[in-house]
N, C-alpha and C positions, 0 to 999 in steps of 0.2 A: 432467851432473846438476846440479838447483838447489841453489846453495849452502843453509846454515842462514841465512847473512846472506842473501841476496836474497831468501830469503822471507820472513825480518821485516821488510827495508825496502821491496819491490818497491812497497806501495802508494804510500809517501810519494813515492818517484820517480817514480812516472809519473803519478800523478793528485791533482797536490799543487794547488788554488786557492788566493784571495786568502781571507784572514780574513772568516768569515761575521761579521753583525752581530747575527743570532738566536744566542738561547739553543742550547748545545751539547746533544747527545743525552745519555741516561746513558751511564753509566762501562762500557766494554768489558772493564777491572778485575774480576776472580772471586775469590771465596772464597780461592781456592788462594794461594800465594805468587807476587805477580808476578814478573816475567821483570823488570825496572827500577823500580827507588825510586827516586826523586831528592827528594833532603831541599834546600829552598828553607829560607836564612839569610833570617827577616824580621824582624831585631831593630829597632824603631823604621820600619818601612816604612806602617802605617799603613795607608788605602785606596791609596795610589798604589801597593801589590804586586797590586793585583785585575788589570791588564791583561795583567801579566806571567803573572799565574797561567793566565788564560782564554787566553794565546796557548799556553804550556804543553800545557795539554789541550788545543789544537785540533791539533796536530804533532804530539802524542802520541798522538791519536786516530786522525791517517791511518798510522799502522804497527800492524804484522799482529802484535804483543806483548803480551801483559798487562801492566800499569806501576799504578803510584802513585805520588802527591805527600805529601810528609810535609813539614807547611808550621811552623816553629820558629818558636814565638811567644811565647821566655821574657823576661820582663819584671822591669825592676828595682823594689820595693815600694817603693808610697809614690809612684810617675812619674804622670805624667798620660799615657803611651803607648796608646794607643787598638789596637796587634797585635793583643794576645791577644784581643779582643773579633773583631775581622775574621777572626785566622784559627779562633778558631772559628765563626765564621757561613760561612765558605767550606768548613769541614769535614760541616758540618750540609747545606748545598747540595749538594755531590756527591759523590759514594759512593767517588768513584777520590781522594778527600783526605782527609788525616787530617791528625789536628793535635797538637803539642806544647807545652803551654803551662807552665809552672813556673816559679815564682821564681829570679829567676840564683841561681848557686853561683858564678859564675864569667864570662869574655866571650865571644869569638868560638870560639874553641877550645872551649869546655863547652858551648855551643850546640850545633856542629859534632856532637858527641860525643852528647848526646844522640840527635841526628836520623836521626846512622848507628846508632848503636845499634837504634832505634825499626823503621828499615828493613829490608823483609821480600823483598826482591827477591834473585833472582841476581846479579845484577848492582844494584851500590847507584852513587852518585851526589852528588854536593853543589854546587849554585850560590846565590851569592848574590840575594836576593830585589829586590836595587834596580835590574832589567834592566839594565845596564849591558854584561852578556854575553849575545850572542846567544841568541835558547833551541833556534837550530837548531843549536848548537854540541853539545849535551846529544845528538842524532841522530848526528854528524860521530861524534863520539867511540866511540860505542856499537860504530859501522859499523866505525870502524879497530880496534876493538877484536875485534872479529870478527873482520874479513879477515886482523888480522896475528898474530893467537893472544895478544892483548896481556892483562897481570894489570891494567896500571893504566893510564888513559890520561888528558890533558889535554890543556887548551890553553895557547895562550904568542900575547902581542899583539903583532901586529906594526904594530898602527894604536893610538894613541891618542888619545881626546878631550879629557883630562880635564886637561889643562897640560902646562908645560914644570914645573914641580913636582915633581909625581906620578915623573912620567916622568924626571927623577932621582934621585930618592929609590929608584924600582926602577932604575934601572939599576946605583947601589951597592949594593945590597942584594943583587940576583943577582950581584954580582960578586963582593962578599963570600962570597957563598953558596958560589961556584963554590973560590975561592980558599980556604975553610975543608974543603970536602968532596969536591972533587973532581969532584961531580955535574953530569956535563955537558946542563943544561938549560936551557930558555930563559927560562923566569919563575916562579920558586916561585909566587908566592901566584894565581896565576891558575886561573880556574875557566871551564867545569865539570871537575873530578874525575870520572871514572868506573873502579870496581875492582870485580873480583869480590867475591862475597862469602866466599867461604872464603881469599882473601887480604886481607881486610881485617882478616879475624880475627887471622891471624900478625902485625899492627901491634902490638896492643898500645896504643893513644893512649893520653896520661897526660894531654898539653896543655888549657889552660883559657883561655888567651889568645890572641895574634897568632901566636904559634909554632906554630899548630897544623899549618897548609901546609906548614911546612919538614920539622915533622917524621914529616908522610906521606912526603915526598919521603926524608928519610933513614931512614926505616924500612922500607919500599919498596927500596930498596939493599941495606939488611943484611938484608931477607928474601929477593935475588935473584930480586924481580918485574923481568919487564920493563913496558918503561914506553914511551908513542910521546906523541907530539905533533902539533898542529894550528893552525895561526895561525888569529888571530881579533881583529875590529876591534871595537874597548873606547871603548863608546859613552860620553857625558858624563851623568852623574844632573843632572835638571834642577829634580828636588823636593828636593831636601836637597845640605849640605855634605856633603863625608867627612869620615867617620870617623877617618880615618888623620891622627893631632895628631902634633905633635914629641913629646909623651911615649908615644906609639907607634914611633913611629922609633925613638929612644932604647932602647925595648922588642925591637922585631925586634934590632937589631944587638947588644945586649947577651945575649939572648940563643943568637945565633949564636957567639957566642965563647962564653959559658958550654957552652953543650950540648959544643964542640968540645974545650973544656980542662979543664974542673971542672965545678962541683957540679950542673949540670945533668943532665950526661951519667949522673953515679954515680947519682944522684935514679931518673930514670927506668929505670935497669940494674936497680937494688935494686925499683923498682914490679914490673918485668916477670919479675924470677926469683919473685917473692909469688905473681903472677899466674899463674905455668906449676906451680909449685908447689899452688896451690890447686885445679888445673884438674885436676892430674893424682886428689890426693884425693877429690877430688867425682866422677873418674872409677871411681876404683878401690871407693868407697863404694859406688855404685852397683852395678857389676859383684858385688859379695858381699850387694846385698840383691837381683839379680837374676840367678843364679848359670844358666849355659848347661844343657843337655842333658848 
């Protein structure tokens, strides 16, 4: 019998071409809840995310799923950031995008939170918008995540473009990571993320900054998701510097010990009993103004 996975991916397998140069058809996207969100990080990406997007939808296209892009285009007031302008015009173009646009509250992490939030799929998703990870990786993912019953699945690089830098800086960083928590994985902060959605729910996120990656990765543990992995070669950004400054660094691994020994940890322990506590009221409110048979 045909699996569920071989019939959402059967198309892309076997009748996958090279990238057309015409305009893509409309959105195979319905009404209904898609089958995959995937929320694109475009803070500061400007026109150079349009190619990423159009390859997006073209991949996306040849499998046999309902999907959406939910493209994060919050901005800080007062910038001369040209996003939110693009991703709305690319939300206005085709029907399978939607767009998030808001004043920051916050960075990478209240972005992030936003965008899942925002996302209306079974299955939700999160990649960075500066192609740097392959967007066939967001497929890889979906596919393992099928075949091996997986809650949450990512990638981890095992190529890197982008220096001998970079590529120290993560090598202590997941060392650290591994060394404070236990979690035996290969690279926190790498994308794409793919989780269910009624496990993404039991997360909880609090994060508003860099911490946000680690702490899917450790929330994801204390809710006993399983979790799989897939190598993937982490192309160089050729339009922009990164983002990732020493007062970022600084940030990740200061971090990482707070969450692990103090006031982090209690911060977000105290969010998340508010959180289960309010959920259960608004549940039980409800039930007594919609009282059964």
């Amino acid at each position: 019998m045909e699996s569920v996975a071989s019939h959402h991916f059967l198309r892309s397998i076997v009748d996958f071409e090279p990238l057309p140069t015409v305009e893509l058809s409309a959105s195979i996207a319905c009404v209904d809840a898609p089958y995959l969100s995937l929320v694109v990080l475009c803070y500061r990406s400007g026109r150079s995310m349009i190619p990423l997007i159009e390859r997006l939808r073209y991949v996306l296209s040849r499998c046999n799923f309902t999907w959406e892009l939910v493209l994060v285009g919050n901005y800080i007031e007062g910038s001369d950031d040209e996003t939110p302008d693009v991703v709305r015009e690319l939300a206005e173009r085709w029907s399978d995008v939607s767009a998030v646009v808001r004043p920051k509250e916050g960075m990478m992490g209240w972005d992030m939170r936003m965008g899942l939030n925002a996302a209306r799929g079974e299955y939700i998703g999160v990649i960075d918008g500066d192609g740097q990870f392959p967007v066939e990786a967001v497929i890889a993912c979906l596919l393992k995540a099928e075949m091996d019953g997986l809650d949450l699945t990512k990638t981890y690089r095992v190529r890197r473009d982008d220096g001998i830098y970079r590529r120290m800086i993560s090598y202590a960083y997941n060392g650290l990571f591994k060394l404070l928590f236990g979690l035996q994985i290969h690279d926190v902060n790498s994308k794409p993320k793919i989780i269910r959605r009624d496990k993404y729910e039991l997360l909880n996120l609090e994060s508003d900054d860099w911490f946000a990656d680690a702490e899917i990765m450790i929330r994801a543990r204390e809710a006993g998701l399983s979790i799989g992995e897939i190598p993937v070669h982490f192309a160089l950004n050729e339009t922009r510097g990164s983002f990732v400054k020493p007062r970022a660094i600084f940030e990740f691994m200061s971090n990482l010990i707070r969450y692990r020994f103090g006031s982090r940890k209690r911060l977000v322990e105290t969010n998340q009993v508010q959180s289960q506590l309010r959920n259960r009221a608004d549940k039980a409110q409800r039930s007594t103004q919609h009282p059964g048979p």
